[in-house]
SEKE-714379 format. One record per residue (C-alpha): residue in one letter; x, y, z. Coordinates in Angstrom, 2 decimals. Layout:
<rs>
R;a;X;Y;Z $
...
</rs>
This chain:
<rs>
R;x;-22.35;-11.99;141.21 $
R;x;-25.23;-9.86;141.89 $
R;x;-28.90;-12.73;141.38 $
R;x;-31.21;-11.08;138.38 $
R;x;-34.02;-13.59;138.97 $
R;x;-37.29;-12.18;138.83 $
R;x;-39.72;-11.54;141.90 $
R;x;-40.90;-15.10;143.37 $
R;x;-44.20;-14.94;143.10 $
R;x;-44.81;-16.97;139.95 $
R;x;-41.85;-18.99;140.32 $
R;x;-43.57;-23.16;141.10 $
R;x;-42.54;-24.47;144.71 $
R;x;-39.76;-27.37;144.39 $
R;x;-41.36;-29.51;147.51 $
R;x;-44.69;-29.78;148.81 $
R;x;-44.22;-28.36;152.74 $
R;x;-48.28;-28.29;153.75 $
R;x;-49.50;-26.21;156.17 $
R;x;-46.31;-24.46;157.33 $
R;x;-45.55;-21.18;157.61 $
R;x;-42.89;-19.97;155.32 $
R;x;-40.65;-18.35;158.13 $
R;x;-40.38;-21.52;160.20 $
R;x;-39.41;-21.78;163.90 $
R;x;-42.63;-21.74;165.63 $
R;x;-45.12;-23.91;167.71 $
R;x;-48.32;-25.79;166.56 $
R;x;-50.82;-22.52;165.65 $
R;x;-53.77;-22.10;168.65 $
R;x;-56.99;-23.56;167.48 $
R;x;-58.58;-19.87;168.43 $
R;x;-60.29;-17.98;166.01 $
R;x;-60.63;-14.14;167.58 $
R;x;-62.44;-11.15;166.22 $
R;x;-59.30;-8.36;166.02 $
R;x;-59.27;-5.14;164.81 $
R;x;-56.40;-3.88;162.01 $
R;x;-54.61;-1.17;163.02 $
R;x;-52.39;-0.54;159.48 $
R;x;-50.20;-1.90;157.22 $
R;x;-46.53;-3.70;158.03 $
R;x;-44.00;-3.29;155.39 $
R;x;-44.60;-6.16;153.96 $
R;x;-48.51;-5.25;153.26 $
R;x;-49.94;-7.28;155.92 $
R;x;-52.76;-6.43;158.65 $
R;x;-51.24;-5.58;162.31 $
R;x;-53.57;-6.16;164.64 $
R;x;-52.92;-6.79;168.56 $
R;x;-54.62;-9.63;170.66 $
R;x;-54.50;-10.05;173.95 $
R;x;-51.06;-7.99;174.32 $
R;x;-49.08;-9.69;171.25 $
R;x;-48.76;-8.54;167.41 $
R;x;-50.90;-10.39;165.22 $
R;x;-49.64;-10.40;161.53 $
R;x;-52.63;-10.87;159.18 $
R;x;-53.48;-11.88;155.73 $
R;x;-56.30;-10.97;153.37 $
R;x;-56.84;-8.17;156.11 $
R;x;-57.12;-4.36;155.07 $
R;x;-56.61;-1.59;157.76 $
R;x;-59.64;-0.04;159.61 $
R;x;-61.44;-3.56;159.18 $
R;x;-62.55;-5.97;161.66 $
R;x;-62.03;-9.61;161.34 $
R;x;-62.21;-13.13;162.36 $
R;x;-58.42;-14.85;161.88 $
R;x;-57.41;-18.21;162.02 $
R;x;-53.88;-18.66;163.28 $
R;x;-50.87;-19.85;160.75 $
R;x;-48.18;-19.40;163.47 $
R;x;-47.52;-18.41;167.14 $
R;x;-44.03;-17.37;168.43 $
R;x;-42.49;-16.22;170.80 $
R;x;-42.84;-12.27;169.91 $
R;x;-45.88;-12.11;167.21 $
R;x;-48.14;-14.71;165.78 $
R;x;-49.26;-14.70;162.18 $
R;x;-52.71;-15.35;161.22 $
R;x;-55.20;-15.21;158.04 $
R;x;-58.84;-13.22;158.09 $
R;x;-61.20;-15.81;157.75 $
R;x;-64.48;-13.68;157.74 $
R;x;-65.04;-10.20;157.34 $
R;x;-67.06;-8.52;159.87 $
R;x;-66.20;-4.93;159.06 $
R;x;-65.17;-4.63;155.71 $
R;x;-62.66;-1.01;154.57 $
R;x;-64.20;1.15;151.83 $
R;x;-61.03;-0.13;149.81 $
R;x;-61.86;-3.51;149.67 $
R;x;-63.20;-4.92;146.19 $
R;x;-64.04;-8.33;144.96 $
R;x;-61.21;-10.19;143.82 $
R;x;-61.19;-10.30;140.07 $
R;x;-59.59;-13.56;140.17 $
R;x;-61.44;-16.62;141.01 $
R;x;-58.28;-18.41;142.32 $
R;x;-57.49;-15.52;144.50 $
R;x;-58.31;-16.67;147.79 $
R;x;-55.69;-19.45;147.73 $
R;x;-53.10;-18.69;145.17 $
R;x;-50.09;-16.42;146.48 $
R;x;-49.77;-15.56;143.20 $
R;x;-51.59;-11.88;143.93 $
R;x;-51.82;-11.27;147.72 $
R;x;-53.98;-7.70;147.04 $
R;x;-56.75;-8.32;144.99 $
R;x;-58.93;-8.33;147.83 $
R;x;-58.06;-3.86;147.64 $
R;x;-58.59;-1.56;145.14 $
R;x;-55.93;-0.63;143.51 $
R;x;-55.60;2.79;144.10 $
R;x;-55.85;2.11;148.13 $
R;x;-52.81;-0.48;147.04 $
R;x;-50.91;2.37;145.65 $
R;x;-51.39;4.74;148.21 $
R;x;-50.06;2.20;150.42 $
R;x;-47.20;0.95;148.99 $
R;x;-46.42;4.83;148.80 $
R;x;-46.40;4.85;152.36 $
R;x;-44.34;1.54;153.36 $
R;x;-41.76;3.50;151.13 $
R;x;-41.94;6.82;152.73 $
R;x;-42.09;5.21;156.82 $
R;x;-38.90;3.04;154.86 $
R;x;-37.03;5.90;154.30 $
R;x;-38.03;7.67;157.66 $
R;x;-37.25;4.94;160.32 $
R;x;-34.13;3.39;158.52 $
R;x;-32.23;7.02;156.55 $
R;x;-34.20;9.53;158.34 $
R;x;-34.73;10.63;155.42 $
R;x;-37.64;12.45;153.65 $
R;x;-37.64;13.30;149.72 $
R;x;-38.02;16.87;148.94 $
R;x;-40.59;15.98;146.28 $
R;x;-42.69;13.05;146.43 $
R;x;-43.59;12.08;142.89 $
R;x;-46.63;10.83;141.64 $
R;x;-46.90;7.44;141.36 $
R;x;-46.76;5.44;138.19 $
R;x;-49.83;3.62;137.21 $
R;x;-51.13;1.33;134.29 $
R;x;-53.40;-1.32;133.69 $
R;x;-53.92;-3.64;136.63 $
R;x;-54.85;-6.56;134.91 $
R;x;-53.25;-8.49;131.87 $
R;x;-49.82;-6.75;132.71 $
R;x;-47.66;-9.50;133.38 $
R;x;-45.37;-10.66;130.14 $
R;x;-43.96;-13.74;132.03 $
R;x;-44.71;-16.32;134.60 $
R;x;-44.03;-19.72;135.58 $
R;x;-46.66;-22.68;135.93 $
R;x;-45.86;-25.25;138.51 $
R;x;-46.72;-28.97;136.80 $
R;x;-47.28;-31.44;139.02 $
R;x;-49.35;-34.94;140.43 $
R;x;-50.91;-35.42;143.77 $
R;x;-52.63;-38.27;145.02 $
R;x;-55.76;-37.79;146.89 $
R;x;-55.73;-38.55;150.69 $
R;x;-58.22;-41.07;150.25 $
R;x;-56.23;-42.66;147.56 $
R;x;-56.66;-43.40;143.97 $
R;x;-55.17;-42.01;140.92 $
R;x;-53.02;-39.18;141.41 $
R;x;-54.73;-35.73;139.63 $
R;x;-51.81;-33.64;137.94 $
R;x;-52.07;-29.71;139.64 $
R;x;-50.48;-27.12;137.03 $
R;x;-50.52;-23.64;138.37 $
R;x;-48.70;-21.44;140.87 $
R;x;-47.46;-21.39;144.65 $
R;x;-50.25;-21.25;147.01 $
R;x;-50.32;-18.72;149.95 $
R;x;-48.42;-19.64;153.14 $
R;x;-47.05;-23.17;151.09 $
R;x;-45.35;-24.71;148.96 $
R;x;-47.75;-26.57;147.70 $
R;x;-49.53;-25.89;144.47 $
R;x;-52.62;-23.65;143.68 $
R;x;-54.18;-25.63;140.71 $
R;x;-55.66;-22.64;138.35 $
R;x;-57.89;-22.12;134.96 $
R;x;-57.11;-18.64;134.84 $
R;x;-54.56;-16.05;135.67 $
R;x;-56.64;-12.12;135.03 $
R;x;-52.76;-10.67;135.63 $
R;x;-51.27;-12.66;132.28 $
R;x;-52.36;-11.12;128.74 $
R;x;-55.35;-12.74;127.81 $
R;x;-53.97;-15.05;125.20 $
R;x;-51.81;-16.44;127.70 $
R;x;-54.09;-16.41;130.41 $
R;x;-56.57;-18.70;127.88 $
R;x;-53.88;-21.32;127.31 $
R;x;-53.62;-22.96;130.40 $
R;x;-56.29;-25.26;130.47 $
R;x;-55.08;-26.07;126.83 $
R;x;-51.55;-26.82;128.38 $
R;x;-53.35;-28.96;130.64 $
R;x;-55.01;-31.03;128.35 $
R;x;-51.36;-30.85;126.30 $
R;x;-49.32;-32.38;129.52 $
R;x;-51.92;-35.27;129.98 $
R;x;-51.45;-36.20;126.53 $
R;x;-47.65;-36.65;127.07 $
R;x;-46.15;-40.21;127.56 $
R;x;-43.75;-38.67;129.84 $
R;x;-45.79;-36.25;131.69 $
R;x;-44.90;-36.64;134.99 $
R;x;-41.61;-35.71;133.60 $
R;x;-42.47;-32.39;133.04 $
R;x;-41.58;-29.96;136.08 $
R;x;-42.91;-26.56;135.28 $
R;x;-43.75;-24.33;131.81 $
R;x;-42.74;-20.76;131.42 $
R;x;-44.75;-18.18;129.44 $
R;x;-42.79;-15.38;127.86 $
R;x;-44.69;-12.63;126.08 $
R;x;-42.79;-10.08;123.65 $
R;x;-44.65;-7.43;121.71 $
R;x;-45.44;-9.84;118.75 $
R;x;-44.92;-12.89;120.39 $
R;x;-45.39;-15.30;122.79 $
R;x;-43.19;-18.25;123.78 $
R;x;-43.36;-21.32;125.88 $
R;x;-40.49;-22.96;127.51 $
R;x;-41.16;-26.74;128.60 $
R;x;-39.12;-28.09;131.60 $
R;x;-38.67;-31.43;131.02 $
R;x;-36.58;-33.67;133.62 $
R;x;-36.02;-36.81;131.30 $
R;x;-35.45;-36.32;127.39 $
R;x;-38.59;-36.17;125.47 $
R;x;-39.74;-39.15;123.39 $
R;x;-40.39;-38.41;119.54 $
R;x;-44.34;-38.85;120.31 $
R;x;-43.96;-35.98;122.97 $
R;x;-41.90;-33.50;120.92 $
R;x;-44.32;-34.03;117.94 $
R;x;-46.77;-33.15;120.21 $
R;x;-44.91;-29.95;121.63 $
R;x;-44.59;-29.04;118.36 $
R;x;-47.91;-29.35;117.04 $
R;x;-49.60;-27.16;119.84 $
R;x;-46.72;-24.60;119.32 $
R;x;-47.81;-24.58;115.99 $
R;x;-51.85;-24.29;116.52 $
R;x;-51.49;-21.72;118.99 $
R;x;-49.07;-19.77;116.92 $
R;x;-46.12;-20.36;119.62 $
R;x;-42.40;-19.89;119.81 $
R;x;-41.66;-23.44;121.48 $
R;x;-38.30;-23.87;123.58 $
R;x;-37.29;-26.87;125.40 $
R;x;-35.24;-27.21;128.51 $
R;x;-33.80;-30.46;129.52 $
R;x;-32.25;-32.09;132.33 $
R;x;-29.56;-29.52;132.85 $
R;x;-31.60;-26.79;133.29 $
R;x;-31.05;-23.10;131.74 $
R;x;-28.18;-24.12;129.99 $
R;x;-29.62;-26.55;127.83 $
R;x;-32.94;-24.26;126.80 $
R;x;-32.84;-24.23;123.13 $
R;x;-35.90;-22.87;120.57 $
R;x;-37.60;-25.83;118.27 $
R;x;-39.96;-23.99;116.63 $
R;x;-40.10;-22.08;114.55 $
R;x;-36.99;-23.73;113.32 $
R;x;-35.58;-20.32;111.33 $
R;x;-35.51;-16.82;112.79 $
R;x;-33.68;-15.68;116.37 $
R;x;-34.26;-17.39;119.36 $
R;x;-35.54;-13.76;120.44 $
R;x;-38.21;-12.36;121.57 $
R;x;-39.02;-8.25;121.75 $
R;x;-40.15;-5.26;123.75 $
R;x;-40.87;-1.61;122.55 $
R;x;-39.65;1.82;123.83 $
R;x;-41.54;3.93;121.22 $
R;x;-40.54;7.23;123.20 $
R;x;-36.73;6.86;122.22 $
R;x;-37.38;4.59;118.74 $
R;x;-35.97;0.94;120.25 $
R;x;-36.40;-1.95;120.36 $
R;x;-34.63;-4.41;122.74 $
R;x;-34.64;-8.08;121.88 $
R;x;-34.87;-10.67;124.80 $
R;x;-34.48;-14.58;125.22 $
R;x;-37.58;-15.81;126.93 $
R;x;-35.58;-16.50;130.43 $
R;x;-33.62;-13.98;130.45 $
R;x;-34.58;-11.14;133.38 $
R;x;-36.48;-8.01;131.89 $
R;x;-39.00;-5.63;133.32 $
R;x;-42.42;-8.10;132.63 $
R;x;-44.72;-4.95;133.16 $
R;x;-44.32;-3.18;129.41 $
R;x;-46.26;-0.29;129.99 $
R;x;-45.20;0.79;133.36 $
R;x;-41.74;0.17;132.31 $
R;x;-41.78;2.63;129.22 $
R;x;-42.97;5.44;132.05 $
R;x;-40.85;4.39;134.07 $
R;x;-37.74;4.76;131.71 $
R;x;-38.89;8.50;130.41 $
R;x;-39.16;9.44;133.73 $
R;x;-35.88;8.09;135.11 $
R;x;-34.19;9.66;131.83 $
R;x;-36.06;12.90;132.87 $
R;x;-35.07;13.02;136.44 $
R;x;-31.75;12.16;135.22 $
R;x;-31.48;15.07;133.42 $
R;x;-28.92;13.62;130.85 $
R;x;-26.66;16.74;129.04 $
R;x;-24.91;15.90;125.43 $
R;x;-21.52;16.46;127.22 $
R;x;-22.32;13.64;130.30 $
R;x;-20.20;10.43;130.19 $
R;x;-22.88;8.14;132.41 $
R;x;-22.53;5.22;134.44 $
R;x;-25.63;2.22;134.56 $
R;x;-25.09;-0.50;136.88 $
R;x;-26.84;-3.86;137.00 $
R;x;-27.83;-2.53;133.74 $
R;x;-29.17;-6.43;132.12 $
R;x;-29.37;-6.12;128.41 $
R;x;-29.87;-2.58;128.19 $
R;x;-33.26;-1.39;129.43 $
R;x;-31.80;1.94;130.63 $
R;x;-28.63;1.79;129.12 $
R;x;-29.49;2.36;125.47 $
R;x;-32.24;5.03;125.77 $
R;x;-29.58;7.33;127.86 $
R;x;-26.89;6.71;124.59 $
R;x;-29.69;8.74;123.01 $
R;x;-29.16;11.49;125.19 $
R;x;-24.79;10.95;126.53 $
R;x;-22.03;11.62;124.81 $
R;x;-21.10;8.04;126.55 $
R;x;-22.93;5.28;128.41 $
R;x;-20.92;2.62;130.12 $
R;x;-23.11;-0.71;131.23 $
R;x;-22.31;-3.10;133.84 $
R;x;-24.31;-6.28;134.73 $
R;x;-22.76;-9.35;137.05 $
R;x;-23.97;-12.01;134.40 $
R;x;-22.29;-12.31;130.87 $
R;x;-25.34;-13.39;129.54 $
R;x;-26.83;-10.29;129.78 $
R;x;-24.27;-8.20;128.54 $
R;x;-24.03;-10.28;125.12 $
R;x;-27.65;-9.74;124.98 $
R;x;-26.77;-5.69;125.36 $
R;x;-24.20;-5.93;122.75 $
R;x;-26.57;-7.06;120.20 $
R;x;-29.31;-4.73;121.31 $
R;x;-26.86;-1.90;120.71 $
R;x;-25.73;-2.96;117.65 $
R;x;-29.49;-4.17;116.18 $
R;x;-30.57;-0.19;117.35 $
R;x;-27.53;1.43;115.73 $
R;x;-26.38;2.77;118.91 $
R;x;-22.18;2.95;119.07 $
R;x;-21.86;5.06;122.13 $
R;x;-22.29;2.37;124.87 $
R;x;-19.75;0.11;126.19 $
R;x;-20.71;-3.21;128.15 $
R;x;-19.22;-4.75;131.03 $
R;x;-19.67;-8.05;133.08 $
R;x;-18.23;-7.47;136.10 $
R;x;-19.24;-8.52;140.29 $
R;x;-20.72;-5.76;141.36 $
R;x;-20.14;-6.71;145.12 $
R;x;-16.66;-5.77;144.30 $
R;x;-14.81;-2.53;144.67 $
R;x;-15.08;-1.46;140.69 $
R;x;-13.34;2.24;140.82 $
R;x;-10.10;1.28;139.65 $
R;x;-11.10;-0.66;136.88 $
R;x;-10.60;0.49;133.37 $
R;x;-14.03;0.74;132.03 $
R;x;-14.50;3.15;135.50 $
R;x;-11.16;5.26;134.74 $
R;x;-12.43;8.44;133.87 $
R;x;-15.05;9.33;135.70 $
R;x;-19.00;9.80;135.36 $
R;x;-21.52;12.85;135.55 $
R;x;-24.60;10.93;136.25 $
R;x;-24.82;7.23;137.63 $
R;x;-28.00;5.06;137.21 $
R;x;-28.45;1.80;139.94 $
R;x;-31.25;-1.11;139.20 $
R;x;-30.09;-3.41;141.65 $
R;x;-31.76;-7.10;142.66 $
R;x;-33.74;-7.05;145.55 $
R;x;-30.41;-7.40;148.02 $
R;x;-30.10;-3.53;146.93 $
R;x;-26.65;-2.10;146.18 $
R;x;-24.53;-1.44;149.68 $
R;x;-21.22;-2.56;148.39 $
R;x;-21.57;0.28;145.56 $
R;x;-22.94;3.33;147.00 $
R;x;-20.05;2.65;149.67 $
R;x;-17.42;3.77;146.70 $
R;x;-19.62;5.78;144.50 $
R;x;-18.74;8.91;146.25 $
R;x;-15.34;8.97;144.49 $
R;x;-17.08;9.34;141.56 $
R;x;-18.54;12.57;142.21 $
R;x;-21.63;12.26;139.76 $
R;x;-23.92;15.21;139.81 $
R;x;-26.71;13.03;140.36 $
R;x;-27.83;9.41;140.56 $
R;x;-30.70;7.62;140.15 $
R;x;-32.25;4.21;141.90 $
R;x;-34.86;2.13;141.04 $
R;x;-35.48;-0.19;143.57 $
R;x;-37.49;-3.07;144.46 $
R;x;-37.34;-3.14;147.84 $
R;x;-37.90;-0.44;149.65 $
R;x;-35.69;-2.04;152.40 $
R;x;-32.30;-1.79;151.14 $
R;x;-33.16;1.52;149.34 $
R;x;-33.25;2.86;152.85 $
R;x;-30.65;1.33;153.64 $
R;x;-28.52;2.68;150.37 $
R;x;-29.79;6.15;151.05 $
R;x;-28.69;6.74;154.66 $
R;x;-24.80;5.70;152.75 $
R;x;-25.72;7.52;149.73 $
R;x;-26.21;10.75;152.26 $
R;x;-23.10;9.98;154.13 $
R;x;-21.43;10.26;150.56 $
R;x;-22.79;13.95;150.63 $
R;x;-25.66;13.22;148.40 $
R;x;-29.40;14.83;149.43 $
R;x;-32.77;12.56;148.35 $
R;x;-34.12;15.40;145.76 $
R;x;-37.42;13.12;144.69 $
R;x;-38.92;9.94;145.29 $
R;x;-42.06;7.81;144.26 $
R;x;-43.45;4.13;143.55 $
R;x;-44.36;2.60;140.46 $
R;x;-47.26;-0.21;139.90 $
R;x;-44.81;-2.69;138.06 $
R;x;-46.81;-5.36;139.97 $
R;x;-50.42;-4.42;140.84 $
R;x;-52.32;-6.57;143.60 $
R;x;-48.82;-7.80;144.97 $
R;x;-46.83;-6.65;147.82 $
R;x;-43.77;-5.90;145.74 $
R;x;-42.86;-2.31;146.18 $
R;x;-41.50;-0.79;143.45 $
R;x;-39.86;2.92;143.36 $
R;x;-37.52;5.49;141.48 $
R;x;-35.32;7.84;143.72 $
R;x;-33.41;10.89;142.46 $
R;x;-29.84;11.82;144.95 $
R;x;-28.10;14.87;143.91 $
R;x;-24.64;15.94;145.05 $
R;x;-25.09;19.03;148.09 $
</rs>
């Protein structure tokens, strides 16, 4: 089935692998440190530069600026390398507004304004589309844009202890995956969290130390819903009494939905306080009177206010009639799926884990909405003779992982939707979807990116197809 985990780049490192570059396979990095010049962007949002007649991939680097790097890599076709000082700085570079920002791979764009981020994310989509569909959309929209800071509902601190290399007593690290490692950026801050949640860490800090078992303690997940905000504790070996009192008690003082999850992982999460009430929390989409209900791990859109725009817009370019019976794939528990009821005669969701689709169910039925049907299915599977597809579909939505969604738009043709929509977060496989999609007979009408995650490289879009 079709992953729904969320982009990686709050998710804690499970082994410390210092000093090595993340791709693997090359020699011992040169001890050079050049001055190069960077050229432009790769797809990825790195520098290009060239030195001495090989591709230089570069990090913290901004195009039109010249800078000292320090190798990470050499291979056998490009090298990869970090600016270390900058000696000619772009007019879109800024000062980081995070003081961890330098280290932490948390946010690899903070060093760029963020309208120079959006502009070029914008591109990497449009050369996308070019080089791998030869494609070009007929309108390009304008992006989607919010609040660059405090946007991020969910993330996932790393907990863990590291001796010194001189020795002595081992200091614990809690924070997230450092650039170019696995190791650990230890943080007091995160600007991109809401601000309550950004303020609790070094109280979480101070809560792990206090634990009897704390080096039991693996990682802790912050979920924010519109009212509330939930931790989930990772905890490798049961908790004693003392610790879960404690759990409790800063759950309590901080005002706190508390979850625990014990040795077996996501299946045994389970909420402890406050002991009555759902083991929910919730999200707002004022512009079609919903709201949608969410465990704290399951997989949701954490940006809340570039997802409402983003979910008017897709319903807009959608153009949803009364009469339209419409199809939402990888729909999850109903993001898309239960605003387009408001507009379909019928909406018919499918999503490759179960979970999900229970979750859907009950949004539905907590929104008063009867005209959607829900479907687990494997998505990677030829679906068109199955009986929840019988019948056909006028419009088709796609929010696929970041693998995209070849195995569908291969068979979607038969279909013969009027027009379909896909969000993406890759700009990748959406290029690679849309040179099928075209094959099918469908033309790329509109296409655009959306800020979901501001100073990262994730590259988020929406992309309208419409039958010739």
């Amino acid at each position: 089935m079709p992953s729904r985990k969320p982009p990686s780049i709050f998710r804690n490192a499970t082994r410390r692998n210092a000093g090595k570059s993340p791709q693997g396979g090359s020699k011992k990095p040169s001890k050079a440190t050049p001055e190069v010049e960077i050229q432009r962007f790769s797809h990825e949002v790195r520098g290009i530069a060239r030195h001495q007649g090989k591709t230089v991939f570069v990090d913290n680097a901004l195009p039109g600026e010249t800078v000292r790097i320090r190798y990470t890599a050499n291979r056998a076709k490009f090298d990869e390398a970090v600016a270390t000082e900058v000696l000619t700085a772009s007019p879109d570079r800024q000062t980081p507004p995070c003081p961890h920002a330098e280290v932490c791979g948390g946010c690899a764009l903070q060093q760029m304004t963020p309208a120079a981020q959006i502009d070029a994310k914008q591109q990497i989509l449009l050369d996308q589309l070019s080089r791998f569909a030869r494609a070009t959309p007929e309108q390009v929209l304008p992006p989607l844009t919010g609040s660059t800071l405090g946007y991020r509902r969910k993330a996932r601190l790393g907990v863990r202890f590291v001796k010194p290399k001189s020795g002595g007593k081992a200091s614990l690290v809690l924070g997230f995956r450092e650039k170019g490692s696995n190791d650990l950026t230890d943080v007091e801050q995160c600007p991109v969290l809401p601000a309550e949640a950004s303020a609790l860490i070094p109280q979480l800090r101070e809560a792990i130390l206090q634990c009897e078992g704390r080096r039991n303690i693996s990682h802790i997940e912050i979920a924010a819903g519109e009212d509330h905000t939930a931790l989930v504790i990772r905890h490798l070996q049961p908790l004693s009494e003392e610790d879960r009192e404690r759990w409790l008690d800063f759950a309590k003082q901080h005002q706190l939905h508390l979850y625990l999850q014990g040795e077996q992982g996501d299946a045994n999460t389970h909420k402890v306080w406050p002991e009555s009430g759902p083991a929910r929390l919730n999200y707002a989409l004022p512009a079609f009177d919903l709201t949608l209900n969410f465990h704290p791990q399951d997989f949701i859109q954490v940006n809340f206010e570039i997802n409402r725009q983003m979910v008017s817009l897709a319903l807009e370019l959608l153009d949803v009639q009364p009469e339209d019976r419409v199809l939402d794939l990888f729909c999850g528990l109903g993001n898309f799926t239960l605003p387009l009821a408001t507009r379909a005669r019928e909406v018919v969701g499918v999503e490759g884990l179960f979970s999900l689709t229970e979750r859907a169910r009950e949004n539905a039925s907590a929104n008063g909405i009867d005209n959607v049907r829900f479907q687990a299915a494997d998505l990677t599977e030829d679906f068109s003779r199955s009986p929840w597809a019988r019948g056909g579909f006028d419009r088709i939505l796609l929010d696929p992982p970041r693998n995209g969604a070849l195995e569908v738009v291969r068979n979607i043709g038969q279909f013969n939707a009027k027009a379909i929509l896909y969000i993406s977060c890759n700009p990748a496989t959406l290029a690679r979807d849309t040179a099928e999609l075209i094959q099918q007979g469908y033309v790329l009408r509109k296409a655009g990116v959306m800020d979901m995650f501001p100073h990262t490289t994730h590259v988020e879009s929406i992309a309208l197809f419409e039958k010739a």
